[in-house]
C-alpha positions in Angstrom: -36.3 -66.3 34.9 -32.2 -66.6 33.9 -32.6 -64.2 31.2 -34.3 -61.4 33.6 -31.2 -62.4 36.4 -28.8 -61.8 33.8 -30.7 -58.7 32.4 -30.7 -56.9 35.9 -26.8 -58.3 36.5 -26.0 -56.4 33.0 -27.4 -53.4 34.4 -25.7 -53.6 37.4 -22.3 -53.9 36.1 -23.0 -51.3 33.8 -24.1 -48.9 36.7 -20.7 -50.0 38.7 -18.8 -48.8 35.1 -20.5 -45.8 34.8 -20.7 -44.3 38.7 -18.4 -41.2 38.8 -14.9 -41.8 40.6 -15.1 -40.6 44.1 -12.8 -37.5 43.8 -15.8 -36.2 41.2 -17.4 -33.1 42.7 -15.1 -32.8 46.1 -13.7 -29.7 47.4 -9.9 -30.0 49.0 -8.5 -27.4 51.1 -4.7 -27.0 49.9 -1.8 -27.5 52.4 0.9 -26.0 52.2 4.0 -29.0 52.8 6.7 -26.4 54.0 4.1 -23.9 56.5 1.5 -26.8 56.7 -0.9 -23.8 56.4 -4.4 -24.1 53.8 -3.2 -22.1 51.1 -6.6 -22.4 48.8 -9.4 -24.3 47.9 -10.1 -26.9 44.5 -12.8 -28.5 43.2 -12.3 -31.8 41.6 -14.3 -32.5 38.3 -14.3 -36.1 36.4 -14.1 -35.5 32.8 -15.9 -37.4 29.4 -12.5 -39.5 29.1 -12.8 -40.9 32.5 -10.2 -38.8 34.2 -10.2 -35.7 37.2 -9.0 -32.1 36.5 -9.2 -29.6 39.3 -10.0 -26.1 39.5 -8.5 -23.4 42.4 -12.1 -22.2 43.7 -10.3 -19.7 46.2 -7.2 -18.6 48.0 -7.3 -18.7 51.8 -3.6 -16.6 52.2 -4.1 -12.7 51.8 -2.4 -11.0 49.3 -2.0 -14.1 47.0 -5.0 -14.2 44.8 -3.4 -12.6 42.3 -2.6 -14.0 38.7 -0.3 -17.1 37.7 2.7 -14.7 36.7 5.3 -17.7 36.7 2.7 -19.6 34.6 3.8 -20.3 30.9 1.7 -20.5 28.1 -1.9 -20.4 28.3 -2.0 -20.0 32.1 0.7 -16.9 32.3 -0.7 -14.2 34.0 -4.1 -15.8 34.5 -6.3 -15.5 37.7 -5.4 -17.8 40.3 -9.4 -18.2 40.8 -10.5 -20.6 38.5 -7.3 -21.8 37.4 -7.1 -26.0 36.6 -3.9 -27.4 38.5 -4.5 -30.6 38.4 -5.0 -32.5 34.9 -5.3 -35.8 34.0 -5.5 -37.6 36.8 -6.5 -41.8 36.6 -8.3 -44.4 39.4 -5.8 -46.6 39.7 -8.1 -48.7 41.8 -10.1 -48.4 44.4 -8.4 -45.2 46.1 -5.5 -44.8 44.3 -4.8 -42.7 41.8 -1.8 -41.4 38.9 -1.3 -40.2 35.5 -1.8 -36.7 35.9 0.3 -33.4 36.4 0.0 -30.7 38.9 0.9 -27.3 38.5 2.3 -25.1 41.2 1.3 -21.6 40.7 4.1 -20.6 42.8 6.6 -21.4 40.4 5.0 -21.8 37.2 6.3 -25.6 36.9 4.5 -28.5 36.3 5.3 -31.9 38.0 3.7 -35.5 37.1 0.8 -36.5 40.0 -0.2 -39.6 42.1 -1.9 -39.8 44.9 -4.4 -41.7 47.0 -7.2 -41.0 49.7 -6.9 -41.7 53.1 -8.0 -41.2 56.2 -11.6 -42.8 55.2 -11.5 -40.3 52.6 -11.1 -37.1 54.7 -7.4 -36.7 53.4 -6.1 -37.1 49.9 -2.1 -37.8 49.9 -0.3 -36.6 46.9 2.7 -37.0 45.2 4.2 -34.2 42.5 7.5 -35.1 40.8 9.7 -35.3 38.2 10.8 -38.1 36.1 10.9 -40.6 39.2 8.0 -40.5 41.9 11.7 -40.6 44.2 12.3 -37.2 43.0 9.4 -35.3 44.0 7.1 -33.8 47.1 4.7 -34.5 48.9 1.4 -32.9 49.8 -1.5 -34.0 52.0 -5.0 -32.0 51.2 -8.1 -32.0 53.7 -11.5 -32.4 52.2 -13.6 -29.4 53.0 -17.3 -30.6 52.1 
């Protein structure tokens, strides 16, 4: 009887190890911080290592759908549709979450990211900057599914 307790307790913990983080397949409409207007959409995908890229899926402002032109390197000049922003991105625990880097398509610059959910989950509150999380901006997205 222990050793069948034990063998469903295994497979619970490994269940809890293996359930995708809760960003994993979540769609964010993007805020602007300076118009507080939705600027696009991104999809949030958990990756083999364990951490959460996300993809532009659309733009919601007119006339900007146009390619990354400030972007260097692989993304110059790419389509803003489909374009990963966010890379890297860790569980810190529980809701929070760091390690990654956001790039802003606006200026072709990328910026070390944090953030955490809030709200119950309905907002996601993050933080790009560089060097020092002190030096940075802030952003809060809106979950759209």
């Amino acid at each position: 009887m222990k050793k069948i307790a034990l063998a469903f307790g295994l497979l619970g913990l490994s269940a809890l190890a293996n359930a995708a983080d809760p960003l994993n397949g979540t769609v964010w409409k993007t805020i602007d911080d300076k118009t507080k207007q939705p600027k696009a959409t991104v999809k949030f995908t958990e990756q083999k290592n364990g951490t959460l890229t996300a993809s532009i899926q659309s733009i919601l402002t007119p006339g900007e759908e146009n390619a990354c032109t400030k972007c260097e390197g692989p993304y110059h000049n790419k389509s803003l549709k489909g374009l990963t922003i966010v890379r890297g991105l860790k569980n810190t625990g529980g809701t929070s979450y760091d390690g990654g880097s956001i790039l802003d398509p606006q200026t072709g610059k990328t910026y070390k990211l944090k953030g955490k959910l809030a709200d119950g989950g309905k907002k996601l509150e993050l933080r790009g900057f560089v060097g020092v999380a002190a030096l940075g901006r802030n952003q809060t997205w809106v979950r759209a599914n």
